[in-house]
Steps between C-alpha positions, in 0.01 A plus 500: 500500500755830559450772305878559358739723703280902378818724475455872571680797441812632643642840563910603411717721651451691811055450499489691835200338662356369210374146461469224198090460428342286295499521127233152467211415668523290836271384779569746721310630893291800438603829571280503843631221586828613481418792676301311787846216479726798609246659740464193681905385523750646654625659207669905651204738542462851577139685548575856353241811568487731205564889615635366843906540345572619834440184655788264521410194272347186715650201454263166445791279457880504435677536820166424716228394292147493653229313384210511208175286408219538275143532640233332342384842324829537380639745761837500593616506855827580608641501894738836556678595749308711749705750431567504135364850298193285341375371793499852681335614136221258518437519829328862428354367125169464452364269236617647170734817566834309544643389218765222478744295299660175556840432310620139409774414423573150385893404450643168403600255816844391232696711397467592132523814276220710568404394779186689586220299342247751528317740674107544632342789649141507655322822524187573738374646824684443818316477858591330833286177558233562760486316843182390433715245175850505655457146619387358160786706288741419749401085440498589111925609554548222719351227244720724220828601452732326734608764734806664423800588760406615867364816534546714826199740639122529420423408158125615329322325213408759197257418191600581183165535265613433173422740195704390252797289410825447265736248462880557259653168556655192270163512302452837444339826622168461530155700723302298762165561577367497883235245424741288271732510827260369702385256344877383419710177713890551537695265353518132677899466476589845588533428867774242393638695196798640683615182663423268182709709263820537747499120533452450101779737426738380787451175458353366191718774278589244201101368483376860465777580244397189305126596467687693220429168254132650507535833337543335123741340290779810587395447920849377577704661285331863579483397914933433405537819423379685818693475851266426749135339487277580794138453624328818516126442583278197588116573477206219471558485097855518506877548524711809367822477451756810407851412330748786579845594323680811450280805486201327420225211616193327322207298680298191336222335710422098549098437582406234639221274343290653748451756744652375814285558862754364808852365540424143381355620169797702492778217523319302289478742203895600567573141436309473241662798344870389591364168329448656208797666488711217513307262255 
């Protein structure tokens, strides 16, 4: 059976980059594994080193994003530019006297109010990857995140070691532990997220809007009263969506009967949930 349509709070008025968060209890990922979810997409990234402000940021993503995967001991490698500041950094780091941050930033693939979902940053000590474990890094990136847009000139493979983590997002703000990250998976559906929610808003508009009928008694008379309907998030546990008017937006999440592992599970329990819906 569905749990009922969980509605969460909104924000009026001009929230700057605030978001809704819940106000009852949900299923809901883990904050490490919303942290390792974002490490390992292709969410924008930027690797930061504290007291270098005279270094030009380097870029992870946006314009050309390079890619990032998770060793087994929780390590995070990224691929730079040759070039780039942190590469030219690490290349003269020893083990532990190089200290890094990565910045995520997560940001709806629809357009909605508010559109940055949240925000991740992973903290730790940055070195180049040795010759001697190129080979097996480099297979770790190629297995990972799909490769982003071509990349001219000699690229290098840097290991992040992580020290800490945080995570601000849809669920909250909450601190990651190094071990906790480790041991954490990224979500299943997050390498489809993007594409699955443009094709539910552009084409299945009126089904989404009608999930409304699940939220209580007052669903479609409080859905009536706000101008657009749109799906915001898609995890293994669940849908969010986020109703928008004038100067203001609320969220309310649908779970699914249970947590979801691939694409079949995935249609299933959406047409299970549009089912219900429509009974």
């Amino acid at each position: 059976m569905f749990r009922p349509g969980i509605p969460l709070s909104g924000t009026d008025g001009d929230a700057g980059p605030g978001q809704p968060r819940p106000v009852e209890d949900a299923r809901q990922p883990t904050a490490a594994e919303r942290v390792r979810t974002l490490v390992e997409s292709s969410v924008s990234a930027r690797l930061r080193i504290p007291g270098a402000e005279h270094l030009p940021e380097d870029p992870l993503g946006g314009s050309a994003p390079l890619r990032r995967a998770v060793t087994p001991d929780g390590d995070v490698l990224v691929q730079v530019t040759a070039d780039a500041p942190a590469a030219r950094a690490a290349a003269h780091a020893q083990h532990d006297d190089l200290t890094a941050v990565m910045e995520l930033t997560d940001v709806a693939p629809v357009a909605v109010p508010h559109r940055v979902r949240g925000q991740a940053w992973v903290a730790g000590w940055l070195t180049a990857v040795p010759g001697t474990d190129h080979a097996r890094c480099a297979g770790l990136l190629s297995r990972g995140q799909p490769e982003g847009p071509e990349v001219h000139g000699p690229q290098v493979l840097l290991r992040l070691e992580v020290g800490e983590a945080r995570v601000d997002d849809l669920w909250g703000e909450e601190h990651v532990e190094p071990e906790e990250f480790a041991a954490a998976a990224p979500d299943p559906l997050a390498r489809h997220e993007a594409e699955l929610l443009q094709h539910l808003a552009a084409a299945h508009g009126d089904r989404v809007r009608g999930l409304c009928s699940l939220l209580g008694d007052d669903g479609e008379e409080l859905c009536g009263a706000w101008d657009r309907v749109a799906p915001l998030s898609l995890d293994r546990y669940g849908m969010r969506l986020r109703f928008a008017g004038p100067g203001r937006c609320f969220d309310a999440r649908f779970e699914f009967p249970e947590p979801v592992g691939d694409l079949t599970a995935l249609r299933r329990a959406m047409h299970r949930l549009f089912e219900a819906a429509g009974s």
